[in-house]
Structures are given as structure tokens and as C-alpha cells.
C-alpha positions, 0 to 999 in steps of 0.5 A, a space after each residue: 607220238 607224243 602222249 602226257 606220260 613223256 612229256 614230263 621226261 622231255 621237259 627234264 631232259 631239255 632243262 639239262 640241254 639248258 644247262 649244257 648250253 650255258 657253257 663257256 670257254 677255256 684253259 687249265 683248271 686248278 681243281 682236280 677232276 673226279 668222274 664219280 661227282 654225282 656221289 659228292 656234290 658236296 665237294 663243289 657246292 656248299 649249297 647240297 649241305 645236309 640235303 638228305 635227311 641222314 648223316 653222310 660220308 663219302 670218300 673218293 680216290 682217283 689215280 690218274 694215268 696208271 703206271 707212268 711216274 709221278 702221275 696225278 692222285 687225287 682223294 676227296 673225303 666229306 661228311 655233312 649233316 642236316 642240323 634241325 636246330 640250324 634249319 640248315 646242314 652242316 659238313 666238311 670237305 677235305 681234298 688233297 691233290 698230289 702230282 709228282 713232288 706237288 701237293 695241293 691241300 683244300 680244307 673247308 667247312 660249309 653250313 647250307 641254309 634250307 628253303 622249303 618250297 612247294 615242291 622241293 627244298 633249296 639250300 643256301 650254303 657258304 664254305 670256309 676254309 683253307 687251302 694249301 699248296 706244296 712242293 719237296 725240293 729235295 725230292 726233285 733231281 736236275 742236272 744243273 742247280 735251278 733257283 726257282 726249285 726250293 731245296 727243301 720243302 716250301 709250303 704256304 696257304 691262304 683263305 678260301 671262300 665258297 658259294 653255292 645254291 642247290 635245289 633238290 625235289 623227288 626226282 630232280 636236283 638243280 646246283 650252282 655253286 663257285 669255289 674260291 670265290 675270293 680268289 686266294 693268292 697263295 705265296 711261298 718262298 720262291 713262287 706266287 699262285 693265283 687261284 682262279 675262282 671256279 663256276 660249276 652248274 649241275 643238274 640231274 633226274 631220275 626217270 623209273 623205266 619199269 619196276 626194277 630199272 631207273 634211268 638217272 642222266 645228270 650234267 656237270 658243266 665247270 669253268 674257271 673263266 677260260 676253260 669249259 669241263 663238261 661232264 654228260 653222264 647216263 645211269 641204269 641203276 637195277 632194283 635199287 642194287 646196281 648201278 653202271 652207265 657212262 659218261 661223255 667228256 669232250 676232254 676224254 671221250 668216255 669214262 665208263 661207270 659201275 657201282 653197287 648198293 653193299 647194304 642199304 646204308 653201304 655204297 661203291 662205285 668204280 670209274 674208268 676213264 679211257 685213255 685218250 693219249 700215249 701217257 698211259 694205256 691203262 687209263 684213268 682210275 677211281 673208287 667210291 665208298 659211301 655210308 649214310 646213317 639214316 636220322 629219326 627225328 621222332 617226328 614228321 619232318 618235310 624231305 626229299 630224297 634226291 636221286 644221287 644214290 644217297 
């Protein structure tokens, strides 16, 4: 039966089926997939720009089908701020994405504009940038000489532009954002690489169980116009210490999720993505490592803490 204490829990729970239905379909991304994305909207979404009241780094690394040769290593690092003289947040994303002698590098700033509201704050943030992509020839072993492989390293870049809106309240964040909004061509020596624009939606809610329990579910969906990546995530995070859950992928099935408060201001998470394929049995790896400097303003400032863990 239904009674007034959850009617507000399925209210949040069929706003992420909203989102999940807004999906679309698709081929290959271009950007690299990282399971642990809850701890680093930043990454995807100019608009999360300085959203806690704190100065916040995280760092994320992924190793993919551990122990086959030359497989994908993706690492991600931000820090951002909110900026009281900007009425906004500033930060710094900075990506790389390694498979084989192929090097993809994304450098970008981004500012978020903040919109107090009622019941929340939105944030209204762009991100410029610059992305690179290179490739070591000489590392590259053929039987017969190939001329679309370069003999040394080929390297090019290209501008890059990101969009992103973020709304954030006490227990519920809402983002839409896009990345390489421009569409960047990027032309090296032997090759042209178009860079698709990409579409990410994400949402997420924290729902207190008891007094030592929190159930946070949360949904990425992103798309670069022909291909559809969805990630369904459910966290129980105990006594505000330890976290774990999992996450459901179409792609990959499952990934599970742990994680621990190492101080109040000190945070790790691991990620195992199970393997799905014969490319490798030991799956999909990533670690997780955040710090946030709390921000006292000696005085009254409006803010939300949203339910990321940050």
C-alpha cells in the first residue's frame, strides 16, 4: 500500500525511468567509459563546476582487459572550485586514453554560472579546451611496410568546446551536458579524425533507509548520435564510511562497486567490470581517489550537498 513516506522515493525513482527512457540508439563512442562516473560528473558536464561548497580533486584510473597486450588505459584527473566572486565555480579536466601505441589526450577548463533556486542551485557552465590524438609508428611492428602507418610519432590537435547544465538540491542532482560540442577535426600527417559531439544525461538520489544506511541509485545515459551507453547504478553506503553496489550495463552486464571514506575529507573506490568476452578473464579494473578541502566563507553562504560522495 501506498502511504505519504514513499510516495516521494517513487516520485525520484520514476524521474530516473524518465531519463533512462530518453535514450537513444548507436555505434562506437569516442570517449573513454569510466564505471565510477558518480564521483566525477566534472569529467562530462561543465555544468557541476564548483557545485560543493569545497575544493575538489579526484582522480580515476581504468585498466581494461587486464593482462591481453596493448589493451585500453584510461586515467582522468579534476579539480574545481566554486569561486564566490564569480557567482560560479571554476575547474580543470584532464583525460588521457592509451590503447596500444594510440594516445588520445583531452585538456579542458571549464566555469559554471550558479542559479539559486528554491530548492536547489543549477549550474550554467562552458568548457574550453584542447584535444589531442597520437600514435608512435615506430613502435608498430608489420610484416610488409604499410603507408598508412607513420614511421615516427604523428601527432595533431584541435579546439574543443563543451556545454553543460547541472542542477543539484539535498538529495537529488539532475545533468545535461555535451562534450565536443564543436565537433573538432583533428588532421595529422597520414589521417583525418572527426570527433563526434557527444550527449550525456545523468541523474541521481539519495534515499536514507535507517540511520546507518543510505540507498543512492543514480543513471548515466550517453550518446554520440548512433550509439547509446547506459549505466544503472545502486549504492548502500553504511554510516556515511562504506560504500558498495552495482551497476548494470547492457554492454557489459554488471560492474560491481566498493568504496570507503579514508577520512572525512579522503575517499577510495574500486570498480570491477566482469568480463563479458574471451579477450580477457580478468575483467575491467579502476581505482578511485578523492580529496575535498572544505571552504569557510566566515559567513552564511546557501548550499547543497548533493549526494556524489563529495
Amino acid at each position: 500500500m501506498i502511504n505519504a513516506l514513499t510516495l516521494p522515493f517513487m516520485k525520484k525513482y520514476f524521474l530516473l525511468f524518465l531519463l533512462f527512457s530518453f535514450a537513444l540508439i548507436s555505434k562506437a563512442q569516442q570517449d573513454p567509459q569510466f564505471s565510477q562516473y558518480i564521483f566525477n560528473n566534472l569529467s562530462f558536464n561543465p555544468g557541476s563546476t564548483g557545485s560543493e561548497q569545497a575544493i575538489c580533486a579526484t582522480a580515476l584510473h581504468r585498466s581494461q582487459w587486464v593482462g591481453f597486450d596493448d589493451a585500453p588505459v584510461s586515467t582522468n584527473f579534476s579539480v574545481q572550485s566554486p569561486i564566490s566572486l564569480l557567482n560560479g565555480g571554476l575547474g580543470l579536466n584532464i583525460l588521457t586514453d592509451k590503447i596500444g601505441q594510440n594516445e588520445f589526450l583531452s585538456l579542458n577548463i571549464s566555469y559554471a554560472y550558479h542559479v539559486e533556486l528554491p530548492e536547489g542551485k543549477l549550474g550554467i557552465g562552458l568548457s574550453v579546451g584542447v584535444i589531442q590524438d597520437e600514435i608512435d609508428g615506430a613502435n608498430i611492428i608489420t610484416q610488409n611496410p604499410d603507408p598508412s602507418i607513420p614511421t615516427s610519432v604523428d601527432k595533431a590537435s584541435g579546439f574543443d568546446l563543451g556545454l553543460g547544465f547541472f542542477y543539484n538540491s539535498e538529495k537529488l542532482y539532475v545533468g545535461l551536458s555535451s562534450k565536443h560540442l564543436n565537433e573538432p577535426t583533428i588532421a595529422t600527417t597520414l589521417d583525418i579524425i572527426d570527433i563526434k559531439r557527444h550527449y550525456y544525461l545523468t541523474s541521481g538520489y539519495e534515499h536514507v533507509l535507517n540511520e546507518k544506511l543510505d540507498l543512492k541509485p543514480s543513471l548515466l545515459i550517453k550518446t554520440d548520435g548512433v550509439t547509446t551507453t547506459i549505466d544503472m547504478t545502486s549504492l548502500f553506503e553504511y554510516n556515511k564510511k562504506l560504500w558498495g553496489g552495482v551497476t548494470y550495463r547492457p554492454s557489459t552486464r554488471a560492474v560491481l562497486l566498493l568504496g570507503m571514506h579514508i577520512s572525512e575529507d579522503l575517499k577510495f573506490g574500486f570498480s570491477y567490470d566482469v568480463p563479458t568476452t574471451n579477450v580477457s578473464t580478468s575483467g575491467t579494473f579502476e581505482f578511485m581517489l578523492g580529496y575535498c578541502f572544505k571552504i569557510d566563507y566566515n559567513k552564511v553562504v546557501k548550499g547543497f550537498k548533493n549526494p556524489r560522495f563529495l
